[in-house]
C-alpha positions in Angstrom: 13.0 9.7 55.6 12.4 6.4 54.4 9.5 7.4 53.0 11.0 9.7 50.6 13.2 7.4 49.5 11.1 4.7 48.6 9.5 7.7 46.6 12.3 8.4 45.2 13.1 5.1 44.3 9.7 4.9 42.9 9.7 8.1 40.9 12.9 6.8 38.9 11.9 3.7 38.1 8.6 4.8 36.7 8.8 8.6 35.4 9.9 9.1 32.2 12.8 11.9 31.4 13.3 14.8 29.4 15.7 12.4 27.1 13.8 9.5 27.2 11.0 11.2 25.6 13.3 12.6 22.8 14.3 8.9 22.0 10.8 8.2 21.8 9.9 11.4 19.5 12.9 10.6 17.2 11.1 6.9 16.6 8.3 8.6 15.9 6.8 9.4 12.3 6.2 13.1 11.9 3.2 14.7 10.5 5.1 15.4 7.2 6.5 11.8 6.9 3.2 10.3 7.4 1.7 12.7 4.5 4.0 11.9 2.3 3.8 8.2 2.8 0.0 8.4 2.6 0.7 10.3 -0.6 2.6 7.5 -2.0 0.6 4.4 -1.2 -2.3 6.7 -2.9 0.0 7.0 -6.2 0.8 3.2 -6.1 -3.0 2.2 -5.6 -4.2 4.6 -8.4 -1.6 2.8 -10.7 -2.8 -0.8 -9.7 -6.2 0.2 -10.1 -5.1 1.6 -13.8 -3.3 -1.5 -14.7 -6.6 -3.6 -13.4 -8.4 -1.6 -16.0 -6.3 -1.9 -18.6 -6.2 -5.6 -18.7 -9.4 -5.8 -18.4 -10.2 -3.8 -21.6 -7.4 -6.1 -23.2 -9.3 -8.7 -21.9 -12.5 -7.4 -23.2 -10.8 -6.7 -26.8 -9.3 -10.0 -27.0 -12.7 -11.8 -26.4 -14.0 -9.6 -29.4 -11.1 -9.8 -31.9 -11.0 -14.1 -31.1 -14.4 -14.2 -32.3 -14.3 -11.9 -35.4 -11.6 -14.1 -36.2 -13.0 -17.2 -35.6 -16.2 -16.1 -37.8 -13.6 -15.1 -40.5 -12.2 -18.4 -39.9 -15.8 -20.3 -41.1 -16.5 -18.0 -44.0 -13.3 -18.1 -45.8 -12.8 -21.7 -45.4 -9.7 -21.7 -43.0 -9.5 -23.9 -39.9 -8.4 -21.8 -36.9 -7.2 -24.0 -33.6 -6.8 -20.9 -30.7 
């Protein structure tokens, strides 16, 4: 008898119940939450990688236009500082 009891005693402390496991679930990201967070990180990394463009292309356009101003600077006689 003692025996079943200790397995008893055993069994509760380490089995997990029906309503432990629905604590658990509820915690729990489902497949459709995870999608649409993947979803979003996707959006937000295709806008940074946009934006990194972009300023580089500005970057690229500034670089040009500084030194066709710079050359127009020297040939009509004006003294550009940047």
């Amino acid at each position: 008898m003692n025996e079943f009891k200790t397995l008893r005693d055993f069994l509760r402390k380490n089995m997990v119940t029906k309503q432990d496991l629905e604590e658990l679930r509820s915690e729990v990201a489902t497949k459709e939450e995870l999608r649409v967070l993947t979803k979003t990180i996707d959006g937000l990394v295709k806008m940074v990688k946009d934006f990194y463009q972009e300023v580089t292309m500005m970057s690229v356009r500034m670089t040009r236009m500084e030194a066709w101003i710079q050359k127009a600077a020297n040939k009509i006689g004006v003294e550009y500082k940047p």
